[in-house]
C-alpha positions in Angstrom: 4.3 72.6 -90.5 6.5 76.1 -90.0 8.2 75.4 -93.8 8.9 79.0 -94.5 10.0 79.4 -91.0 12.8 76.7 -91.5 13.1 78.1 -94.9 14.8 81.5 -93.2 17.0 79.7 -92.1 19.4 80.4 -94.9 20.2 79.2 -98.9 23.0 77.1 -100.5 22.8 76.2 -104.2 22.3 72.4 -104.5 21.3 71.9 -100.9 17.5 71.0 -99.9 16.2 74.2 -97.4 19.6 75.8 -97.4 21.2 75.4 -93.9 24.9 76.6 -95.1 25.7 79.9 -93.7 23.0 79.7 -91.2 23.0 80.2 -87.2 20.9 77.3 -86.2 20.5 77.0 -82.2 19.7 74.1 -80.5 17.6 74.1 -77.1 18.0 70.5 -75.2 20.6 69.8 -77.8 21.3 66.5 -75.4 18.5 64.6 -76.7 19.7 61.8 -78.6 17.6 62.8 -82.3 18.3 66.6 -81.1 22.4 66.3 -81.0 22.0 63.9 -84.2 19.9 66.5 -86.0 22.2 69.1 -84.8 25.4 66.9 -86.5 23.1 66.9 -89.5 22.7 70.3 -89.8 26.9 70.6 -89.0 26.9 68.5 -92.6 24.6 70.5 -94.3 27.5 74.0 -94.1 25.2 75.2 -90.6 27.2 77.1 -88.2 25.3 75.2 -85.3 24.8 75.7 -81.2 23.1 74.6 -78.8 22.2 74.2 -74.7 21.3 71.5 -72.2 20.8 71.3 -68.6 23.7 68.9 -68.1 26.4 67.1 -70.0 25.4 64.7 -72.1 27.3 61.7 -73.5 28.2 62.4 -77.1 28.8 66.1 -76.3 32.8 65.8 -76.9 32.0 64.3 -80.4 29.4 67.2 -81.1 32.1 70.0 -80.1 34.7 68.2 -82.3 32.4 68.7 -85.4 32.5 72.8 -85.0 29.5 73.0 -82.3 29.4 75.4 -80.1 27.8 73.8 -76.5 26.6 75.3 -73.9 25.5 73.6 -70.3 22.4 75.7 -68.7 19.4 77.3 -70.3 20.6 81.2 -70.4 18.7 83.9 -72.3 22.3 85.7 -73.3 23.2 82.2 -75.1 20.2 83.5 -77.9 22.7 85.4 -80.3 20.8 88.1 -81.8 22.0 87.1 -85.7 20.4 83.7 -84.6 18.3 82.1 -88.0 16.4 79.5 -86.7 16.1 77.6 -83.2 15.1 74.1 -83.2 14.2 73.2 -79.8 13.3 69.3 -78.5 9.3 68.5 -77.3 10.0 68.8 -73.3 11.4 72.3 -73.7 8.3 74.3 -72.1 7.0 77.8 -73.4 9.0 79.2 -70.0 12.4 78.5 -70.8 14.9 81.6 -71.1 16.2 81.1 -74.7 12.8 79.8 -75.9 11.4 83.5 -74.4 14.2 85.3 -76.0 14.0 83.9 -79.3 10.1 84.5 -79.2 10.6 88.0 -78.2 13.8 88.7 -80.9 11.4 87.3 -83.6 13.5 84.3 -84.6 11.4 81.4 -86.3 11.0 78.2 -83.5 10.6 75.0 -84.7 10.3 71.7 -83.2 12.9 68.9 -83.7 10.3 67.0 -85.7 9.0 69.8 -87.8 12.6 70.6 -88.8 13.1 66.6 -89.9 9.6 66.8 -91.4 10.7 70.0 -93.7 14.0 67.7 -94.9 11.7 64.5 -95.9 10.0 66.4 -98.1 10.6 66.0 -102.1 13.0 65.7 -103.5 13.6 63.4 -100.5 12.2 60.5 -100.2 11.4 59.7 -96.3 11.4 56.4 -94.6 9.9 56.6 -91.2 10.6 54.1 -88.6 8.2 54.2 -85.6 7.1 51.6 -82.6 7.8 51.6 -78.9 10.7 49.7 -78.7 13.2 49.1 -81.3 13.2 52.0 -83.3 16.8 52.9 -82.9 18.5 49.9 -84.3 16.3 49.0 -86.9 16.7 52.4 -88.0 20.1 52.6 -88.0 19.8 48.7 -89.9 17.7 50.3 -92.6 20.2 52.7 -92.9 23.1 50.7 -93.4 21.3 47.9 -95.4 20.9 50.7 -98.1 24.2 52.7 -97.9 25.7 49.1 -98.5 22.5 48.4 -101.0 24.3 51.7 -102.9 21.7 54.2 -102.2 23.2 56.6 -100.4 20.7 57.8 -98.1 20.7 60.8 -95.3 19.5 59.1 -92.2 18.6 60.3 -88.6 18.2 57.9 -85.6 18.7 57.9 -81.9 21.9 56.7 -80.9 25.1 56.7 -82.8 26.2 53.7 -85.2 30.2 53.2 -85.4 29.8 51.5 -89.0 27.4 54.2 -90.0 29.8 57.2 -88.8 27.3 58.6 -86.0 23.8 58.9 -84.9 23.1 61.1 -88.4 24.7 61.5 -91.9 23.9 63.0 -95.2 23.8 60.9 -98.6 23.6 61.9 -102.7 20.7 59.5 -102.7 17.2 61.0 -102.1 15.9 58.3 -99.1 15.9 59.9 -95.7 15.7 57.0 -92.7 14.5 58.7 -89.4 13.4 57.3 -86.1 9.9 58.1 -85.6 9.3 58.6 -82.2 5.3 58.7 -80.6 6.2 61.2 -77.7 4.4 64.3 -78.3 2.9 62.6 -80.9 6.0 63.9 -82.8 5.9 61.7 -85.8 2.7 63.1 -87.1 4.9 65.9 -88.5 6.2 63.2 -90.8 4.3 61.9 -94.5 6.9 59.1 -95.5 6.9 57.0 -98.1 7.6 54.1 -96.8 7.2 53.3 -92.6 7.2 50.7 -90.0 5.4 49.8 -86.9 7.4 47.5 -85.0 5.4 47.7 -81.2 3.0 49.2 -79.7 2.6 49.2 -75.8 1.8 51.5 -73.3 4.3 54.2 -72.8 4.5 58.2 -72.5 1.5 58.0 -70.0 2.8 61.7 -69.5 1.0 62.7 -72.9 -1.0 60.1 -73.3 -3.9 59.3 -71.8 -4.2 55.4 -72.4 -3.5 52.7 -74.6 -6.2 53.4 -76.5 -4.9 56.9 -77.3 -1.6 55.3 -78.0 -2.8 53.3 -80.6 -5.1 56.3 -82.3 -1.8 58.3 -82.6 -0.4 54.8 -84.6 -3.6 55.1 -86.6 -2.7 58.5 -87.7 0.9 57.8 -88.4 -0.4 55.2 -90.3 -2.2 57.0 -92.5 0.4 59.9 -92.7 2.2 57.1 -95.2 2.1 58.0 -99.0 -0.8 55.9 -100.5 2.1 54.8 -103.3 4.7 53.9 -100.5 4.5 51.0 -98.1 4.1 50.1 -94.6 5.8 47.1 -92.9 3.6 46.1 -89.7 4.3 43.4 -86.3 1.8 40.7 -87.6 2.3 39.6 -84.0 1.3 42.9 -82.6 -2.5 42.9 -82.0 -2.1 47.0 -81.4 -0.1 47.4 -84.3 -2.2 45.5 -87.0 -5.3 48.1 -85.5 -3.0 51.2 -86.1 -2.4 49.4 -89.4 -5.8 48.8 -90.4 -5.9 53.0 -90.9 -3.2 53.0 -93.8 -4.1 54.1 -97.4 -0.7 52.5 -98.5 0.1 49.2 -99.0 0.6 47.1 -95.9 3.2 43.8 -95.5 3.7 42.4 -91.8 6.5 40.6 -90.1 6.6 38.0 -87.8 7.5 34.7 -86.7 4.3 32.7 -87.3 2.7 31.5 -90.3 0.6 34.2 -92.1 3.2 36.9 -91.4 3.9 38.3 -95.3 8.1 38.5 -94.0 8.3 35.5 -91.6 11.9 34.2 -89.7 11.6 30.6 -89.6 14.0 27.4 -88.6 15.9 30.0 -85.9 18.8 28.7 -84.4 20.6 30.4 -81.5 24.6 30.6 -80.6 26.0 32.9 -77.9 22.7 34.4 -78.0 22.6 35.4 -81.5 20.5 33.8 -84.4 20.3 32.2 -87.9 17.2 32.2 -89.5 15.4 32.0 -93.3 13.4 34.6 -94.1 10.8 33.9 -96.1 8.5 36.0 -97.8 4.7 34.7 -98.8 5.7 31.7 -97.8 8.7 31.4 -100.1 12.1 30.9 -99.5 14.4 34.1 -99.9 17.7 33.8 -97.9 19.6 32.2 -95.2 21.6 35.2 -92.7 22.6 35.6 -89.5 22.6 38.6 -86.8 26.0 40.0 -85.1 23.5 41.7 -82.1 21.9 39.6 -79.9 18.5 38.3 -78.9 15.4 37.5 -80.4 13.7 40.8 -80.5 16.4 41.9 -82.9 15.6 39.5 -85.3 11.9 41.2 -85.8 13.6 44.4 -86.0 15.7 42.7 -88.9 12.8 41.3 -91.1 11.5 44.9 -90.5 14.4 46.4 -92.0 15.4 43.7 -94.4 11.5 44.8 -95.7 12.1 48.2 -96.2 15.5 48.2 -97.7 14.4 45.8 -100.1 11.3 47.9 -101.2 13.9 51.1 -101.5 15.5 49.0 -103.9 18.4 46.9 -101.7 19.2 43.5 -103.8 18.5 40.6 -102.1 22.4 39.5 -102.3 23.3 42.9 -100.7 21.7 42.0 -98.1 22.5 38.7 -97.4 26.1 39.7 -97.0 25.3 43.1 -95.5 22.9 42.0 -92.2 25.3 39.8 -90.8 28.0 42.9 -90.2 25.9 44.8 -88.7 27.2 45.9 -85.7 24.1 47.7 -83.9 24.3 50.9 -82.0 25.4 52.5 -79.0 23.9 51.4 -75.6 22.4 48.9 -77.0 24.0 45.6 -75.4 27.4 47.7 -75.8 30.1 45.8 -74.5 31.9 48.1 -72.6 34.9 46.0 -71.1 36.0 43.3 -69.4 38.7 42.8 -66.0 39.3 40.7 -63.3 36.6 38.5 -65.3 33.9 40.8 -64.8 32.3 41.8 -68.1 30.4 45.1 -68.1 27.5 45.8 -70.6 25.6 48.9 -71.1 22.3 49.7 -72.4 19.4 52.1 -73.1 16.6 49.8 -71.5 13.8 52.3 -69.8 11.0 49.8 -70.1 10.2 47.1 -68.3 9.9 44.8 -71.8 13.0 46.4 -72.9 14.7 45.1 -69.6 13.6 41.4 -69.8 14.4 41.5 -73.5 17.8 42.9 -72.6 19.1 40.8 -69.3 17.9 37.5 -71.4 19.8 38.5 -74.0 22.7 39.8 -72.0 22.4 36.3 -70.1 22.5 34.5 -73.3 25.5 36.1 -74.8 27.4 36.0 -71.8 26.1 33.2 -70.0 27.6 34.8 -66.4 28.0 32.9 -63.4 25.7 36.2 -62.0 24.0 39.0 -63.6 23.9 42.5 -62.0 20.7 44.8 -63.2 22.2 48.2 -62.6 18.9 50.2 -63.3 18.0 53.8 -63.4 14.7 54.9 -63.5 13.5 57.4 -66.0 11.3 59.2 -65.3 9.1 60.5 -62.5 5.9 59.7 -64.6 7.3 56.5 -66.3 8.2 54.9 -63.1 4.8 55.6 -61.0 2.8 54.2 -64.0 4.7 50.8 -64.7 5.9 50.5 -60.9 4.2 46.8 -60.9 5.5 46.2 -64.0 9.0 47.1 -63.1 9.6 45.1 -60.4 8.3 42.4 -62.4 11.4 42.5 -65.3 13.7 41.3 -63.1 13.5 37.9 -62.7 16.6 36.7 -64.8 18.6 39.3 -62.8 20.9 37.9 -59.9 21.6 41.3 -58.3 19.4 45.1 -58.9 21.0 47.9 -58.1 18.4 50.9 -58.5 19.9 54.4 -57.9 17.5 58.0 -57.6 15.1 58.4 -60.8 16.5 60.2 -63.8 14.4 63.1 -64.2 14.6 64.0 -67.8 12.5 66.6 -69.1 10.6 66.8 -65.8 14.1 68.6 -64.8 13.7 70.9 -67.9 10.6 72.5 -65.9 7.9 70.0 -67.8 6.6 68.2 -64.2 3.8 69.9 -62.6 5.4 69.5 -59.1 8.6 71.7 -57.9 11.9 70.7 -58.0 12.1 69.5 -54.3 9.0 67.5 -54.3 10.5 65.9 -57.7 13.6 65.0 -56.1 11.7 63.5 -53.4 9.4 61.7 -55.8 12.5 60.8 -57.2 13.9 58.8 -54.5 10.6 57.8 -52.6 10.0 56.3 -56.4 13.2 54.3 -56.3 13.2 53.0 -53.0 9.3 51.9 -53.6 10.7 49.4 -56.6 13.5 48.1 -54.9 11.1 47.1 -52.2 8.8 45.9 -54.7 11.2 43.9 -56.1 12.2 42.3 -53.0 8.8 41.7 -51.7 8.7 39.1 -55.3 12.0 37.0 -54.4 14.5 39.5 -56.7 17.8 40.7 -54.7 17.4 44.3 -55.1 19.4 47.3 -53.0 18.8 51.0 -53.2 22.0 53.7 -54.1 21.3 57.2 -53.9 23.8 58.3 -56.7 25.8 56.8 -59.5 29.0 57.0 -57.4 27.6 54.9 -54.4 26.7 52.2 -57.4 30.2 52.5 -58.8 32.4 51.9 -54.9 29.1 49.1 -54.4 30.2 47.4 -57.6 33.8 47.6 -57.1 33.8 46.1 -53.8 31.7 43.5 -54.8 31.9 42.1 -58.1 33.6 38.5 -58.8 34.7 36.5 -61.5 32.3 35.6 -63.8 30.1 38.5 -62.9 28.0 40.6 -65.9 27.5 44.0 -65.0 24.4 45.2 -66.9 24.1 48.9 -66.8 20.5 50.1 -67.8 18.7 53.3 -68.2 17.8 56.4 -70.5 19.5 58.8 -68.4 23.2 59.1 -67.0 23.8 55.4 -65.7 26.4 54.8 -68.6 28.1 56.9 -66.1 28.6 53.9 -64.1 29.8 51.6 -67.0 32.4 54.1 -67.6 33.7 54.3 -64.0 33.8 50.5 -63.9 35.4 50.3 -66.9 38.3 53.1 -66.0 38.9 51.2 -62.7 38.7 47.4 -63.2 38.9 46.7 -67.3 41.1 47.5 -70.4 38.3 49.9 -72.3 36.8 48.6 -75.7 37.9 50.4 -78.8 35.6 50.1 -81.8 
């Protein structure tokens, strides 16, 4: 941990490192935790910029708060009076500004150092990791306890509309981040309190198997203050091992008996459910969810677990969970014309896309669905090809457009830029034929504007258009929505 490093980075009476006053610079600032970190450091008086490859949705909102943006990776974009750089954990040792800010002496950091440095005391952290879900149960623990009257600072990866963005700062000492396993980033973090909501094979780029996987949950695990508490998937045979590894207390979640916070007598409308929670067995309180879909009500007794060991009344919450609104691109309606409906959502895995068209389907209960997926991923989508084509099946029509490179574009793949552009397309065309080969209806699309003219020419009433992807695909909600629907206004 680089503390005095982030230390330099400037002091402010009554603020926690002192950011105000500071030049903080921002390499891959598009990331969703990087921009949100970068907002953060906007609130705590930093005078903040920042570069990515591309433009990056959530960019406009970043510029309106005072930062300064900057599209390409440029040496000269490294001002000299520069007092800390944060960069994200695909930036490689290569990149221009990285070089000059080694070679001009100015302290580095990565993104999760720099969020490890604020959880320390006086803050208190509460650290929400798994492989799917952490974003919205994140952003639930964090508005179950500003509602609960704590006031906490809290980080996650998308922004919240109810919450005022993807990042905020509170009076309160509790700091809520998204704990994410790429890089093996969240071993920078010792929280109080934690949660491991999944674990499945994922980031096969740094990882070597599952097994490795579930040794960096281990570790996370026991990163968790021995006085704190961490919530566990009772359900989750990876996540009780990675449990088993805690010093602190441990409470599980789930659906079947045994769980310590269990959902029970569910009932489902439109997609989204009532349930008890109970907790050892006994009866606590009757709610409902706003958001859709079954998964979400594990990542509810997850958060409903932590706020209420922060210190969240039980009546708080009772009234509190069923506002909650969730975040963006997750199931975000996006609009709806000429009786089409158009959804949009961060889905990269294949259990985040069944999870999502079933709940999509459920909601909306279209005549047809259309899966609008973008790979992400070069790595990802070689790995889990089987497993892809096999999380279509609730899906009417796939459209799959070129692979989203991500930070294999920011010079991380091992291959050159051409042969990752064919890799990109050889990789796409290989799922939709997979998917074809197993009974789905799936065409390829080179780019997002082929997908948009496709869609317009043939989408009916009654259709759902689900857009899905980590990358740029919202791209193609927003094209659809522009041409066809009056836009949603939250």
């Amino acid at each position: 941990m680089r503390t005095d490093a982030i230390r330099t980075a400037g002091r402010r009476q009554g603020l926690p490192l002192g950011f105000a006053g500071s030049l903080v610079h921002f390499i891959g600032v598009g990331g969703s935790g990087m921009s949100g970190a970068a907002a953060l450091m906007l609130q705590l008086g930093a005078d903040v910029s920042g570069s990515d490859l591309v433009p990056f949705d959530g960019m406009g909102e970043l510029v309106s708060r005072g930062a300064r943006v900057a599209i390409g990776h440029r040496k000269e974009q490294l001002d000299a009076s520069t007092n800390l750089v944060v960069i994200s954990a695909a930036i490689p040792e290569t990149n221009p500004e990285l070089t000059a800010a080694r070679a001009l002496d100015v302290p580095v950091v990565k993104y999760a150092e720099l969020l490890a440095a604020l959880m320390r005391a006086p803050r208190k952290g509460m650290a929400i990791a798994g492989t799917h879900g952490k974003t919205t149960t994140t952003a639930m623990c964090a508005y179950l306890c500003r509602e609960g009257g704590l006031s906490p600072s809290f980080l996650a990866g998308a922004p919240s509309s109810q919450l005022g963005g993807s990042s905020g700062i509170g009076t309160g000492p509790l700091l809520v981040v998204e704990a994410c396993e790429f890089d093996r980033s969240f071993l920078n973090f010792a929280p109080e309190s934690a949660a491991i909501l999944n674990i499945e094979p994922d980031h096969l780029d740094c990882y070597r198997d599952l097994d490795e996987i579930v040794e960096a949950f281990a570790m996370f695990a026991r990163n968790v203050d021995p006085d704190g508490l961490l919530i566990c998937n009772a359900e989750d045979h990876c996540a009780s091992i990675a449990a088993d590894a805690a010093k602190a207390p441990v409470q599980t979640f789930g659906f079947e008996d045994g769980a310590d916070w269990r959902a029970a007598g569910l009932r489902r409308e439109r997609g989204c459910y009532t349930f008890d929670i109970r907790l050892d067995g006994q009866a606590l309180l009757s709610t409902r969810l706003s958001i859709p879909g079954r998964h979400n009500v594990a990542n509810a007794l997850a958060a409903v677990a932590l706020a209420v060991h922060a210190g969240v009344d039980l009546s708080c919450i009772g009234r509190t969970l069923p506002t909650f609104a969730g975040v963006s691109r997750r199931l975000s309606w996006r609009g709806e014309g000429r009786g089409v409906t158009i959804i949009d959502d961060y889905a990269h895995h294949p259990t985040e896309i069944r999870a999502t068209i079933k709940a999509a389907r459920d909601r909306y209960r279209p005549k047809r669905t259309w899966a609008i997926f973008q790979p992400h991923q070069y790595a990802r989508t070689r790995h889990f090809m089987a497993e892809f084509a096999d999380s279509f099946g609730e899906a009417d029509e796939i459209i799959v457009p070129d692979i989203y490179a991500a930070r294999e574009m920011n010079g991380a793949a091992d291959a050159p830029g051409d042969a990752r552009a064919a890799d990109g397309v050889m990789g796409s065309k290989e799922l939709v034929s997979r998917i074809c080969q197993g009974g789905g209806r799936a065409r390829y699309f080179p780019g997002l504007d082929d997908v948009a003219d496709h869609l317009l020419q043939n989408v009916m009433e009654g259709d759902l258009v689900l857009t899905m992807g980590a990358g740029d695909i919202w791209k193609v909600a927003d094209e659809l929505v522009e041409r066809i629907c009056e836009p949603h206004r939250a």
